[in-house]
KOLGUDREN-55591 format. One line per 8 residues: number of its first residue (from 1); for each residue x, y, z of N, C-alpha, C. Coordinates in Angstrom, 2 decimals. Example, Ala and Ser with C-alpha at 12.3 -4.5 7.8 and 13.67 -1.06 7.14 Angstrom:
2
1) 13.19:-5.69:7.80:12.30:-4.50:7.80:13.20:-3.30:7.80  12.85:-2.25:7.08:13.67:-1.06:7.14:12.90:0.03:7.87
END
This chain:
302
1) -28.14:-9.25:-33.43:-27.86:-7.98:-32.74:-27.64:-6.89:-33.78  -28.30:-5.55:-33.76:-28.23:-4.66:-34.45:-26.97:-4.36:-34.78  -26.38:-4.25:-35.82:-24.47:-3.63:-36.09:-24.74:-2.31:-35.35  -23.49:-1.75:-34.80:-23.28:-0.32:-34.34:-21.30:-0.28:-34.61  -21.37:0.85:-34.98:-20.03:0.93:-35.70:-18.90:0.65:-34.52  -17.72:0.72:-34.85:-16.75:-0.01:-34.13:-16.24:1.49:-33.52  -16.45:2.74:-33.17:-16.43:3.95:-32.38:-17.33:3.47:-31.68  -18.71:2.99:-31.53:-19.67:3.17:-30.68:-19.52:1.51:-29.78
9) -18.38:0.46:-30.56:-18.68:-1.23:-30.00:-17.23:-0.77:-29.27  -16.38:-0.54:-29.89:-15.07:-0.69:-29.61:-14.26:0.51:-28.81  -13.47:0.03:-27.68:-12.85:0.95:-26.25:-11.80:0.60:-26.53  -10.85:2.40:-26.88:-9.36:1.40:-26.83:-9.10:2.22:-24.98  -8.43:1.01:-24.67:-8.10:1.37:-22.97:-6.86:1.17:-22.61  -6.56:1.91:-21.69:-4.91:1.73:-21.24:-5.17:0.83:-19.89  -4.00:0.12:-20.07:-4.05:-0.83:-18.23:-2.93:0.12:-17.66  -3.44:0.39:-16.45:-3.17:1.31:-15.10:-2.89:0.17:-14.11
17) -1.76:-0.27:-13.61:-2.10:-1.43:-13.02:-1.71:-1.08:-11.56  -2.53:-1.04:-10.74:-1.49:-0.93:-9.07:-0.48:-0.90:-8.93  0.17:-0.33:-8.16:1.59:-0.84:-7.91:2.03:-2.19:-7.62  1.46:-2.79:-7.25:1.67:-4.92:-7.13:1.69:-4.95:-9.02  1.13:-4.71:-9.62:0.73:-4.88:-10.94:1.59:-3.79:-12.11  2.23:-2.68:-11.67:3.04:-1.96:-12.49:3.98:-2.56:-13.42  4.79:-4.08:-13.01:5.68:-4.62:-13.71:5.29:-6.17:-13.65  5.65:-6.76:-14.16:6.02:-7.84:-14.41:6.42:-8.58:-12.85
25) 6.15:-9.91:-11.94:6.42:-10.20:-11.04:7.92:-10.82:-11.85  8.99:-10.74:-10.71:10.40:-11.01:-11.13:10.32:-12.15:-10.38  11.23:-13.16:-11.09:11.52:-14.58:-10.52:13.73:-14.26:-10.62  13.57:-14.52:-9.48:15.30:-14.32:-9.12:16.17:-15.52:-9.36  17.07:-15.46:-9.91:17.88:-16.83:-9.74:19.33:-16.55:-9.14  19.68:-17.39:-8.13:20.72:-17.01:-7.67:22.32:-17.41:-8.08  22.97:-16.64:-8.40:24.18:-16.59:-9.38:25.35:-16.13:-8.16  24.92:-16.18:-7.25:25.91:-15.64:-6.03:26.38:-16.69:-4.89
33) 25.30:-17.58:-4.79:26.16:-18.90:-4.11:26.19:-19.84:-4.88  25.56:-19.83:-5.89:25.93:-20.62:-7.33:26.89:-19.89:-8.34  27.78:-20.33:-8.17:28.84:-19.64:-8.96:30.02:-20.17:-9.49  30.56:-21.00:-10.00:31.45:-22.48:-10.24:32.14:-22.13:-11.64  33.03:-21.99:-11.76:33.90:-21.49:-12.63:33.37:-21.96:-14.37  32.55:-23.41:-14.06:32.10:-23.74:-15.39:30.27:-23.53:-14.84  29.79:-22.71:-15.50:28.56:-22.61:-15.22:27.95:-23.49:-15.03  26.72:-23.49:-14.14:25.14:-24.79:-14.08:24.45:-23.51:-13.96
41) 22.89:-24.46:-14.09:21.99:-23.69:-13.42:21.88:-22.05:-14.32  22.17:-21.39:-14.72:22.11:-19.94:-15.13:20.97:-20.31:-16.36  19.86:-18.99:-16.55:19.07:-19.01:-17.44:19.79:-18.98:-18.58  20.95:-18.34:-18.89:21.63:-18.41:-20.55:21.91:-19.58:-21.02  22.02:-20.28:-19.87:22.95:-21.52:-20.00:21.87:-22.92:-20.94  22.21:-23.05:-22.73:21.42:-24.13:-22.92:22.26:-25.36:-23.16  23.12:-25.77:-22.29:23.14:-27.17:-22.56:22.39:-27.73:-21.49  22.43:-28.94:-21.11:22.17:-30.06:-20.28:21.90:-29.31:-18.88
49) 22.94:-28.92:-18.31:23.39:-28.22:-17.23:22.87:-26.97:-16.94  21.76:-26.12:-17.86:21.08:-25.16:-17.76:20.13:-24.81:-17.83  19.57:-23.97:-17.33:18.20:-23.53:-17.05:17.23:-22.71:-17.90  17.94:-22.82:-19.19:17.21:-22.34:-20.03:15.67:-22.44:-20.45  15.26:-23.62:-20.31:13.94:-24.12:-20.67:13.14:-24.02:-19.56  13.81:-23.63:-18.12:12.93:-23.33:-17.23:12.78:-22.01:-17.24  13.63:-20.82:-17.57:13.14:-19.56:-18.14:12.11:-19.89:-18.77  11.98:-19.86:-19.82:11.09:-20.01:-20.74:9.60:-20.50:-20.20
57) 9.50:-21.92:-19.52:8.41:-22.16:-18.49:7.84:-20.65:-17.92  9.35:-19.64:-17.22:8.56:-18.67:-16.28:8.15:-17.42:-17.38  8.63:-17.26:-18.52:8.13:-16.18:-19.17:6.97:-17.07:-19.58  6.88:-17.30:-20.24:5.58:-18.42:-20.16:3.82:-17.57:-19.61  4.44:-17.79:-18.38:3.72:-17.34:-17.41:3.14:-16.29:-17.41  4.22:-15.32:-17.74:3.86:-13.85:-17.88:5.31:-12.93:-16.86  5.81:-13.84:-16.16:7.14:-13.48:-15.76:7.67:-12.80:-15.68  8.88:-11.94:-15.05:10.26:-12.27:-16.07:11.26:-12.28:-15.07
65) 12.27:-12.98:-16.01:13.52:-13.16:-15.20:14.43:-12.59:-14.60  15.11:-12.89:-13.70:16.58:-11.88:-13.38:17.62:-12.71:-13.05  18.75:-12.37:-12.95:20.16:-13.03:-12.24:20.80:-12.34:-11.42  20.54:-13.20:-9.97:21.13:-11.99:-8.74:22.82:-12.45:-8.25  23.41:-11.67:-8.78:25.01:-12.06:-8.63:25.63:-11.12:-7.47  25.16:-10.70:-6.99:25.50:-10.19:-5.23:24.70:-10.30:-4.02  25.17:-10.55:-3.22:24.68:-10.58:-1.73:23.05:-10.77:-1.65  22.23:-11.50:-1.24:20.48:-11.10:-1.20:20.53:-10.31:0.09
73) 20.57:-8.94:-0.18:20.09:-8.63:1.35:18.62:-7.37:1.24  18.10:-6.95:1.84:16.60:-6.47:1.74:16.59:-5.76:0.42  17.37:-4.88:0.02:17.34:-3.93:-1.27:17.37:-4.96:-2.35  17.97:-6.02:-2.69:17.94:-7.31:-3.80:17.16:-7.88:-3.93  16.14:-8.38:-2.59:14.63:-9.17:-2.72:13.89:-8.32:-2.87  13.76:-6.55:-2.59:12.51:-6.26:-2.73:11.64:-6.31:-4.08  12.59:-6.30:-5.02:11.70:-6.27:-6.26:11.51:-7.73:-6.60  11.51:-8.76:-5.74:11.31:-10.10:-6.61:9.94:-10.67:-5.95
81) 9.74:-11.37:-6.71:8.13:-12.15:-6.22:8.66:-13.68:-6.03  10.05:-14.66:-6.91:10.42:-15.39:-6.29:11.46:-15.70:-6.33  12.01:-15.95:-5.29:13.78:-16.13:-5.42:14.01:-17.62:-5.31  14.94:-18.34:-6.62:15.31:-19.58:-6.46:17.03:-19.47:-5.88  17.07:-20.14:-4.97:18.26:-20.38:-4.62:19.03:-22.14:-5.07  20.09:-22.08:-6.00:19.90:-23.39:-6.35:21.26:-24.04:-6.19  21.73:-25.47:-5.55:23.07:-25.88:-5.49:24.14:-24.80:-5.16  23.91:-24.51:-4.11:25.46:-23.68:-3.74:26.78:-24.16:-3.60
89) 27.43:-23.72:-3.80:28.66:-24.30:-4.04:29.22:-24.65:-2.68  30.06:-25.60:-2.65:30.98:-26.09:-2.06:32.32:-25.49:-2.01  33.50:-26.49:-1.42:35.04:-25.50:-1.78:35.42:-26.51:-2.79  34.84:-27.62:-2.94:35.34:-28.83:-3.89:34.69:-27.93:-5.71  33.75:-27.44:-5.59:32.77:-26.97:-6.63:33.91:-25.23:-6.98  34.21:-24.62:-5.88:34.88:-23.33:-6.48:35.72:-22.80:-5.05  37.13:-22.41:-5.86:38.00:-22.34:-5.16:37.63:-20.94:-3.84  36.25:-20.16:-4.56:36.22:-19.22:-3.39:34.90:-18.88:-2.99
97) 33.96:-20.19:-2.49:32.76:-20.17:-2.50:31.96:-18.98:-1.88  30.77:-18.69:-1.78:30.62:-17.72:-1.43:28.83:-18.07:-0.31  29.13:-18.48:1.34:28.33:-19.03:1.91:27.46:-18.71:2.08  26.16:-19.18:2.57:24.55:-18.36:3.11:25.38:-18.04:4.62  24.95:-17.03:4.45:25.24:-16.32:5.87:23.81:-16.24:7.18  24.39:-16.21:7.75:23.29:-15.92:9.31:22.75:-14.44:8.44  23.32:-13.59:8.19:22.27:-12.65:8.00:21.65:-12.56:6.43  21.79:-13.06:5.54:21.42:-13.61:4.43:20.03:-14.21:4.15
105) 20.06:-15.11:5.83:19.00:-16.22:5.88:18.34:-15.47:6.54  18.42:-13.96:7.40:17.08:-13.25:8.41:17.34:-12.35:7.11  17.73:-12.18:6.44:17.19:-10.69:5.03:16.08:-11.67:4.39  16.42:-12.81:3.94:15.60:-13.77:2.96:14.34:-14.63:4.06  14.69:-14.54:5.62:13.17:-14.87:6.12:12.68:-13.86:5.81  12.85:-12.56:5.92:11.71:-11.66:6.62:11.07:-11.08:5.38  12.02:-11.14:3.71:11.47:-10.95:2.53:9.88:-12.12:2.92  10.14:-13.38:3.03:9.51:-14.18:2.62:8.13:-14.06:3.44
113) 8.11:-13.65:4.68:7.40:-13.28:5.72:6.54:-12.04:5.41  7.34:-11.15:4.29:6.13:-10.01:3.92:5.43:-10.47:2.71  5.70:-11.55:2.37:5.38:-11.96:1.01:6.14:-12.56:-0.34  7.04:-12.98:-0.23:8.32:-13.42:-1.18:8.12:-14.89:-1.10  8.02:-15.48:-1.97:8.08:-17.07:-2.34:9.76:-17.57:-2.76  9.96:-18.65:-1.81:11.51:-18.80:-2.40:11.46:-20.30:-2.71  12.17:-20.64:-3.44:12.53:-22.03:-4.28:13.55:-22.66:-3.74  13.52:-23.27:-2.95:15.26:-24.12:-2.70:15.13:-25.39:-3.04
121) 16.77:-25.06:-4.06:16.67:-26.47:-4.97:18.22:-27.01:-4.74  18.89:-27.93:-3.52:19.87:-27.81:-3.15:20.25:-29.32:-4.25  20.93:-30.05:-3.60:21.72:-31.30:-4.11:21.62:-32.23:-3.10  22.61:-33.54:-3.63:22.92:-34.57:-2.78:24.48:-34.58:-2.21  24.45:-35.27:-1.26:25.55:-35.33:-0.47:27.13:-35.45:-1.19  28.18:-34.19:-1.61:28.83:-33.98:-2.04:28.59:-33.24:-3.12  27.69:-32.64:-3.60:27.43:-32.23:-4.67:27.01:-30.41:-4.75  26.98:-30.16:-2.60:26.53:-29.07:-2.60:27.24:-28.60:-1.09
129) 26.57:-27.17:-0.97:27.06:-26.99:0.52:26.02:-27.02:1.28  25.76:-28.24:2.18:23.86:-28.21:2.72:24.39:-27.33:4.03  25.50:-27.69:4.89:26.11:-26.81:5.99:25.09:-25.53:6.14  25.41:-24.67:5.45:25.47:-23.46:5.38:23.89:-23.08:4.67  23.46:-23.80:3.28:22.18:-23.61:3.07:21.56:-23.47:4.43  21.28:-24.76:5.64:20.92:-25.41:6.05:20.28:-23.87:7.16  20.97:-23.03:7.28:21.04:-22.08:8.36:19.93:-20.98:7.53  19.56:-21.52:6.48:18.45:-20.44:6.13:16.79:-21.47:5.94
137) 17.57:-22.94:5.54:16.35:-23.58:5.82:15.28:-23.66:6.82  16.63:-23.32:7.93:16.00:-24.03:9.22:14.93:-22.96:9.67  15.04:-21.66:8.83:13.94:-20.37:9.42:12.67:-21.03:9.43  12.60:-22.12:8.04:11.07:-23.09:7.68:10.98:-23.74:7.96  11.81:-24.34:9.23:12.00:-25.81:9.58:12.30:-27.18:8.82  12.90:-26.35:8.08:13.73:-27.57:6.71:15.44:-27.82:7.34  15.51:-28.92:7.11:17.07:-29.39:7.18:17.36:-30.11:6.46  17.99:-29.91:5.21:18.60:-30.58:4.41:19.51:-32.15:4.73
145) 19.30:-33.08:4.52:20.44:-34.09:5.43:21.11:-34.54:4.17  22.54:-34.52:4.89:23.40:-35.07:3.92:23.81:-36.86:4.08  22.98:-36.81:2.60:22.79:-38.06:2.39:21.95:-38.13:0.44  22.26:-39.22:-0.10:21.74:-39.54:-1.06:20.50:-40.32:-0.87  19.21:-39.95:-1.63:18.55:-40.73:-1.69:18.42:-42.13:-2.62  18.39:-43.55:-2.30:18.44:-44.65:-3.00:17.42:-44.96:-3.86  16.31:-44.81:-3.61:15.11:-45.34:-4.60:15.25:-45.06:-5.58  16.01:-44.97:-6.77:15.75:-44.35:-8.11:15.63:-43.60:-8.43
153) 15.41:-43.24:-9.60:15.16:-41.89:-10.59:13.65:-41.73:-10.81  12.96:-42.30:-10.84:11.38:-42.26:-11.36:10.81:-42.63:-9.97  10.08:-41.79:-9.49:10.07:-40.93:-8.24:8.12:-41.30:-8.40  7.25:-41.85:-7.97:5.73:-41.78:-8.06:5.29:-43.29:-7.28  3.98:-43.10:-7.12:2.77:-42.50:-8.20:2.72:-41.02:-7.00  2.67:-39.92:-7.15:2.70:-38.55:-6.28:1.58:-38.62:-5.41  1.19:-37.94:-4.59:0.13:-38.14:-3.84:-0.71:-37.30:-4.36  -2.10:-37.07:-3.80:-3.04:-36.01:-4.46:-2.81:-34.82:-3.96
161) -2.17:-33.52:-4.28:-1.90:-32.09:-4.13:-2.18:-31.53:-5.40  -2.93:-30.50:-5.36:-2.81:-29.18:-6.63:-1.30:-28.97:-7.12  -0.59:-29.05:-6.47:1.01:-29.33:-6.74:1.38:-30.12:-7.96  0.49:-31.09:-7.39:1.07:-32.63:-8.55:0.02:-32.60:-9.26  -1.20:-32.25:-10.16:-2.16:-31.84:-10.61:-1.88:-32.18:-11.95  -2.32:-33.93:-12.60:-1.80:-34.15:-13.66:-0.62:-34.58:-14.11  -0.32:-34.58:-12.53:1.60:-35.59:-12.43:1.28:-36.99:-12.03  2.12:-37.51:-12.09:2.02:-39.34:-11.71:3.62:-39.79:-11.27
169) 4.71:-39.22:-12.27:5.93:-39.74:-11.40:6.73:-38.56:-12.08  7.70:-38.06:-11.38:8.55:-37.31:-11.33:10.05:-37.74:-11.49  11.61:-37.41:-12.19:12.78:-37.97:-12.88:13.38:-37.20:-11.97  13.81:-37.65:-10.92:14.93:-36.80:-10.11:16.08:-37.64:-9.90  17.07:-37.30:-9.99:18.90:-37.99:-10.02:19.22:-37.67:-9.03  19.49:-38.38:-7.57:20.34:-38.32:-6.84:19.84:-36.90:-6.34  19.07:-37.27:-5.12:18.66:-36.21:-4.61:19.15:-36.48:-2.80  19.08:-35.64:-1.87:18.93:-35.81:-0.57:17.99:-35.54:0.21
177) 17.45:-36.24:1.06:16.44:-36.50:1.96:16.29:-34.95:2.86  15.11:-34.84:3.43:14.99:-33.88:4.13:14.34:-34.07:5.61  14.73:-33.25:6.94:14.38:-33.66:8.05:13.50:-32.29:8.12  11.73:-32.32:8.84:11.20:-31.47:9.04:10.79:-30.99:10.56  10.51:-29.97:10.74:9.75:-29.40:12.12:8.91:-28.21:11.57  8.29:-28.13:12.35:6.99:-26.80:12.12:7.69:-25.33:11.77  7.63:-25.01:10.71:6.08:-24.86:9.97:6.14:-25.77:8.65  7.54:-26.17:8.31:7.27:-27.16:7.25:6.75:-28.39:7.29
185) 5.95:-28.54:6.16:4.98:-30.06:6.10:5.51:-30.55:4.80  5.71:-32.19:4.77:6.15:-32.89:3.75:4.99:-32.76:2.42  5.43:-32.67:1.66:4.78:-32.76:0.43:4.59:-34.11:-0.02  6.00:-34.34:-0.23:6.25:-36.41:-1.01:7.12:-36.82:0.08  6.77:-38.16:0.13:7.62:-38.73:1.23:7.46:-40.48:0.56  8.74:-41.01:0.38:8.57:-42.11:0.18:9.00:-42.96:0.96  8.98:-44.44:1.33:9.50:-45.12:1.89:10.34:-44.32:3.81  9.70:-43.48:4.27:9.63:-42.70:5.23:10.53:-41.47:5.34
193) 11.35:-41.56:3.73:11.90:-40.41:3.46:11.12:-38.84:2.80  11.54:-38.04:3.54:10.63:-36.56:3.10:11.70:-35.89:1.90  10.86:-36.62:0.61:11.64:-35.89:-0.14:11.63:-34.37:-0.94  10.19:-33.64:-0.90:9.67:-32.75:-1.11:9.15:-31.84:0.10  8.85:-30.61:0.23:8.38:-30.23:1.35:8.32:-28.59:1.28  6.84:-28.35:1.72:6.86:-27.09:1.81:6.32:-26.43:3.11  6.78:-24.65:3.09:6.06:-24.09:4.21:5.78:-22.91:4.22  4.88:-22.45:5.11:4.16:-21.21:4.75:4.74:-20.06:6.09
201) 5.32:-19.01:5.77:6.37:-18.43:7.06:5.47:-16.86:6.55  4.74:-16.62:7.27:4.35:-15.21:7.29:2.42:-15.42:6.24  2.99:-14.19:5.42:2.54:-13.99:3.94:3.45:-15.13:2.38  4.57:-15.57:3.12:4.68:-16.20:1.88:5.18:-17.43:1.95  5.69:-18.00:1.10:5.82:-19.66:0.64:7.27:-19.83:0.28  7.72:-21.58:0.88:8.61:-21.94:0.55:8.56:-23.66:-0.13  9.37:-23.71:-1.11:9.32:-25.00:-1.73:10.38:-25.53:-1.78  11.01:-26.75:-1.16:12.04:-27.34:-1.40:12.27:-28.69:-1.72
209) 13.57:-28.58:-2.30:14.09:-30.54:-2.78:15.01:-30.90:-2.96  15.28:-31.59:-2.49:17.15:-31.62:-2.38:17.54:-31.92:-3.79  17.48:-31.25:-5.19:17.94:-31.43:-5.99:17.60:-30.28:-7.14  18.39:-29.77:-8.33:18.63:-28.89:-9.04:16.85:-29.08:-9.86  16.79:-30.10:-10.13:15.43:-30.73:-10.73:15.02:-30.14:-12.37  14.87:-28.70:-12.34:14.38:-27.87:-13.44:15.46:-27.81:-14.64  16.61:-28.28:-14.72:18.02:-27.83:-15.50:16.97:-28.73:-16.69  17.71:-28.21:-17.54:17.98:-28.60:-19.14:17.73:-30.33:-19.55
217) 18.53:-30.75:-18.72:18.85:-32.45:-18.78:17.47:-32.97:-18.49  16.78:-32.90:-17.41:15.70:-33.33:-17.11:14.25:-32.56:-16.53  14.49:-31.64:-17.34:13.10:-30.59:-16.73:11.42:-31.40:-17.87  12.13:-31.80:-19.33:11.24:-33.05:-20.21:10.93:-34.20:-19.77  11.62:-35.09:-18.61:11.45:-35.97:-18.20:10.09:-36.36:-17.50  9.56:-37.89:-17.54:8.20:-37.94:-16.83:7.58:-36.51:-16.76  6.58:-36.08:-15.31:5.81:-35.10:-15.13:6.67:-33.84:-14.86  8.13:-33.97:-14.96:9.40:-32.81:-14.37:8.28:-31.38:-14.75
225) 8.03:-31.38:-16.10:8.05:-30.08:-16.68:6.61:-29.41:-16.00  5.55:-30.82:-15.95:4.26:-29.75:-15.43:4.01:-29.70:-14.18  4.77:-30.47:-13.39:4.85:-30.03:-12.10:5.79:-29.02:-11.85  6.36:-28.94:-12.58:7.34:-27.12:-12.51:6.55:-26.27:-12.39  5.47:-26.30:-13.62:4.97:-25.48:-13.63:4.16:-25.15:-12.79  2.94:-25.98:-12.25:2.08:-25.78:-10.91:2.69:-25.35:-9.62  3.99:-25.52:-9.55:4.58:-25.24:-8.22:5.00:-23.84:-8.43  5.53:-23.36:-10.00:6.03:-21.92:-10.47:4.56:-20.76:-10.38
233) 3.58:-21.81:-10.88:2.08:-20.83:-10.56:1.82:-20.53:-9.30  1.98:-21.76:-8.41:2.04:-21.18:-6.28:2.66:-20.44:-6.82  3.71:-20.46:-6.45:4.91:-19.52:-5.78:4.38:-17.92:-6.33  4.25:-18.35:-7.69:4.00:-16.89:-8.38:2.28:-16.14:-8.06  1.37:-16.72:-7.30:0.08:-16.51:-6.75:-0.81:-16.87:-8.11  -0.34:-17.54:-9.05:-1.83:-17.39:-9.96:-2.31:-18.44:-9.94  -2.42:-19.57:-9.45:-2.86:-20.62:-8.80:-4.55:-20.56:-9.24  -5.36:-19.54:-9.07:-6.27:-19.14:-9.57:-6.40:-18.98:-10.95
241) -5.69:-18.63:-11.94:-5.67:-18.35:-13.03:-6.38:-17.42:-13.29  -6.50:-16.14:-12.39:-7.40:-14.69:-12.71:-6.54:-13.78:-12.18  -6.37:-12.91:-12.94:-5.44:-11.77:-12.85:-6.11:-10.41:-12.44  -5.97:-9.42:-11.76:-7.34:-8.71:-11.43:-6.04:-7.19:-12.19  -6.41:-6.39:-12.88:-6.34:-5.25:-13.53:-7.08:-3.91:-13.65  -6.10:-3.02:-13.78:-7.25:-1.57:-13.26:-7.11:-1.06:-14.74  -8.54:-0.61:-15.09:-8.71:-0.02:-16.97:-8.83:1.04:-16.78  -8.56:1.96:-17.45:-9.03:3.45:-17.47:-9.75:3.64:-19.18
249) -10.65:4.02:-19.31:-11.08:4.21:-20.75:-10.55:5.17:-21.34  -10.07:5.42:-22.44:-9.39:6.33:-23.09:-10.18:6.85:-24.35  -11.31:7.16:-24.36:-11.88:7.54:-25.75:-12.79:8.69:-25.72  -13.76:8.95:-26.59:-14.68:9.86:-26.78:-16.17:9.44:-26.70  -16.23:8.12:-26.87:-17.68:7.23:-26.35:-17.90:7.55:-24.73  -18.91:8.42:-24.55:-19.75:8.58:-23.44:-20.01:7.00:-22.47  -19.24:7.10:-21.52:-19.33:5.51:-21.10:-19.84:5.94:-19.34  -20.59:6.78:-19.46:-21.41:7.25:-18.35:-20.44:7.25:-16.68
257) -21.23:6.38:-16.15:-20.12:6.50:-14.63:-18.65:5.67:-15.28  -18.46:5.49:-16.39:-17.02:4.76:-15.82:-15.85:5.16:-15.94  -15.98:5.38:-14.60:-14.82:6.12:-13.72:-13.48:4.59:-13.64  -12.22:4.81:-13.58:-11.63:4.06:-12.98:-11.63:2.70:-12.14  -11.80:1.95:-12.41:-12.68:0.43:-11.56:-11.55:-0.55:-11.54  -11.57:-1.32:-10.61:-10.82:-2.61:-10.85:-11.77:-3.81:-11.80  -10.96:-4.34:-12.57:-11.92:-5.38:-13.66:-10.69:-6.68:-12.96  -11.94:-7.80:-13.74:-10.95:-9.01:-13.46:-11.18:-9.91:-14.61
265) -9.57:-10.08:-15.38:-9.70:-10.57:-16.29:-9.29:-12.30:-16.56  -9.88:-12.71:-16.82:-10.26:-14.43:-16.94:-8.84:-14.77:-18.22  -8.06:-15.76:-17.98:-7.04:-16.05:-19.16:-7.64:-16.20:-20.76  -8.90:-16.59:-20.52:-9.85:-16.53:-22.27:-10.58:-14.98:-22.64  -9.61:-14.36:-21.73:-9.85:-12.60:-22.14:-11.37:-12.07:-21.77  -12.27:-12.76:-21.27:-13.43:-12.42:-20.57:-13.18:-11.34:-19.22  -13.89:-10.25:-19.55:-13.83:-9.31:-17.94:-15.66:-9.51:-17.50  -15.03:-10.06:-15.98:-15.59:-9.74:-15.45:-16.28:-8.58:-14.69
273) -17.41:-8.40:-15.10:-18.17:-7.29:-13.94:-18.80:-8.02:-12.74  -19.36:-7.32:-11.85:-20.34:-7.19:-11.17:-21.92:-6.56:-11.62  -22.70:-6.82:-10.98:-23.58:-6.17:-11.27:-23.86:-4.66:-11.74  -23.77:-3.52:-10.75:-23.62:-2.31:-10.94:-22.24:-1.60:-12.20  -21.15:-2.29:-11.98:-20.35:-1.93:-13.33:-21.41:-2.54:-14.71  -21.74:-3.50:-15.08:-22.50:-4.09:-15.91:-22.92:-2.64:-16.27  -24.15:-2.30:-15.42:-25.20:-0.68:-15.85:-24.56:-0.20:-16.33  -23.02:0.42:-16.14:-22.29:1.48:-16.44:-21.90:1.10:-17.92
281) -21.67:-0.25:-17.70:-21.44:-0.16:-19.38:-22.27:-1.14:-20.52  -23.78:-0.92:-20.52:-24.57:-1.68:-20.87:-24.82:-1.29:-22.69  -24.31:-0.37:-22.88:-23.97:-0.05:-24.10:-22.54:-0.83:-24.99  -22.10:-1.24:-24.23:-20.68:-1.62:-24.94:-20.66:-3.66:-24.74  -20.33:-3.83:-25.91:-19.95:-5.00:-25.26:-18.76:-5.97:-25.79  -17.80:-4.95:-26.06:-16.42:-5.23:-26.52:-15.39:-4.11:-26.10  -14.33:-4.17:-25.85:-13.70:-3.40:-26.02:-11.71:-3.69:-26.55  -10.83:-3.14:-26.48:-9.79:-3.32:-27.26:-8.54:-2.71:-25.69
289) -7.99:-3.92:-25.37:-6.68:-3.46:-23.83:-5.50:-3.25:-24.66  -5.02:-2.07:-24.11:-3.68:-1.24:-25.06:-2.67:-1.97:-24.09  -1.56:-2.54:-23.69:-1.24:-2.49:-22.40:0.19:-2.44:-23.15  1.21:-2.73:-22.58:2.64:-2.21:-22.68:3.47:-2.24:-24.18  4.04:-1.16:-24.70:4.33:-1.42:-25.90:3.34:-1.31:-27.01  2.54:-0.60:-26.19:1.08:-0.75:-27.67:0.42:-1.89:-27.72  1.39:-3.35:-27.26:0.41:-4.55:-27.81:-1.35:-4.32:-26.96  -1.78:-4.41:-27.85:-2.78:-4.88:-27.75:-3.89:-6.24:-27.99
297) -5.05:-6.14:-27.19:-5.73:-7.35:-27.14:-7.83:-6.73:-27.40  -8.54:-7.58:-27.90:-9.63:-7.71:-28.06:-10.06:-8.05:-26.91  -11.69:-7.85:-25.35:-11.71:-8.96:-25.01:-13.12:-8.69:-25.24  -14.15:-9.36:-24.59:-15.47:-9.22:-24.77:-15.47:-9.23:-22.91  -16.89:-8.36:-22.95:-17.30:-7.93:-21.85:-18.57:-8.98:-21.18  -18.24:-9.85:-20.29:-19.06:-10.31:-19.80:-20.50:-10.59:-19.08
END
């Protein structure tokens, strides 16, 4: 291919991203019915007992995190894409627990119903408050039952789901069984217990398991970590692994019609065109994405 100088190969471009696309999708963790005088569960938290390494999984991603330490009610979910709600406390767990409320559980259906993915990751029998979870489950037709599950810790062989995609057995400690009705459908079910289970309530998704699962202690265990992750990609919509982005060209290279377009960019930095964008930019076949902070990226034009 003939050289042509890097003014005439190279586009530096700003990403303009929709408003769905302006920030970062937020993953919520809840610090408000989890709340126990000696921490679990909190992203800061790296011992055993914390969720540190599952942060990390969600920045990972492209993420980012938050910690919601008051009330979820419509103004708290709107900016999140997924809210984990995890082990709520008991009165045995903290002297002034703080319950899912009846209206808690219709703020957090109707988030989920316009589109909000939520995570419920409760416990086993004594270890949590299923009572009260139970009144936000039931919007998905989940009921937590209080009870321990017996089969062990090494949890497989999984069934075939995009879910379990490269999983075989899963390390869960003392988890509790779950009772379903419509719209939730079992995911894993062993020995006629439903121990996994999800459901689809509107526009968005719910995933549950009667256990903390992702903490520190055992998120390395068996398939723990990459089935985190496939279930963190649902929830979070990239399931696809294509991210769709709006470019605006920013230069002095004559790039004929291109006007403002939606592009779609492939994780190995390939943009896709269509046909008719192609024409528009049949001269170029590189360009350089400026996107937040200056960082920038190389991709080639497909």
């Amino acid at each position: 291919m003939k050289y042509r100088s890097l003014t005439a190969v190279l586009i530096v471009c700003v990403l303009t991203v929709s408003q769905s696309f302006a920030q970062k999708p937020v993953v919520g963790l809840d610090c408000f019915h989890n709340n126990e005088p000696t921490p679990h569960y909190t992203w800061q938290l790296t011992s055993v007992g914390g969720f540190s390494q599952c942060a990390q999984l969600i920045l990972g991603l492209g993420a980012d995190t938050a910690s919601i330490q008051t009330s979820p009610d419509s103004a708290v979910l709107a900016p999140l894409k997924v809210f984990i709600i995890v082990d709520p406390d008991d009165s045995s767990e903290s002297p002034d627990p703080e319950f899912v409320t009846p209206a808690e559980a219709d703020a957090i259906d109707k988030w989920v119903q316009r589109g909000g993915s939520l995570l419920l990751l409760t416990n086993n029998k004594g270890n949590c408050d299923l009572t009260h979870v139970n009144i936000l489950a039931a919007k998905f037709g989940i009921t937590f039952n209080s009870d321990t599950y017996g089969g062990g810790a090494d949890l497989g062989p999984l069934p075939a789901n995009p879910l379990f995609a490269g999983c075989d057995t899963l390390h869960i400690v003392d988890m509790c069984t779950q009772t379903l009705v419509a719209p939730a459908q079992a995911l894993f079910t062993l020995g006629g217990s439903v121990l996994i289970s999800t459901a689809l309530q509107g526009n968005g998704k719910v995933f549950a398991m009667g256990d903390p699962w992702l903490y520190n202690e055992y998120i390395n265990s068996k398939d723990n970590k990459l089935c985190g992750t496939n279930v963190m990609k649902w929830l979070l919509g990239l399931t696809t692994g294509v991210a769709s982005l709006r470019m605006v060209p920013q230069t002095n290279v004559d790039l004929q019609r291109s006007s403002t377009v939606a592009r779609t960019f492939l994780p190995n930095g390939r943009l896709i065109l269509n046909a008719g964008q192609k024409a528009s930019f049949a001269h170029v076949n590189a360009c350089i994405i400026v996107g937040p902070a200056g960082v920038s990226k190389s991709i080639l034009i497909n």
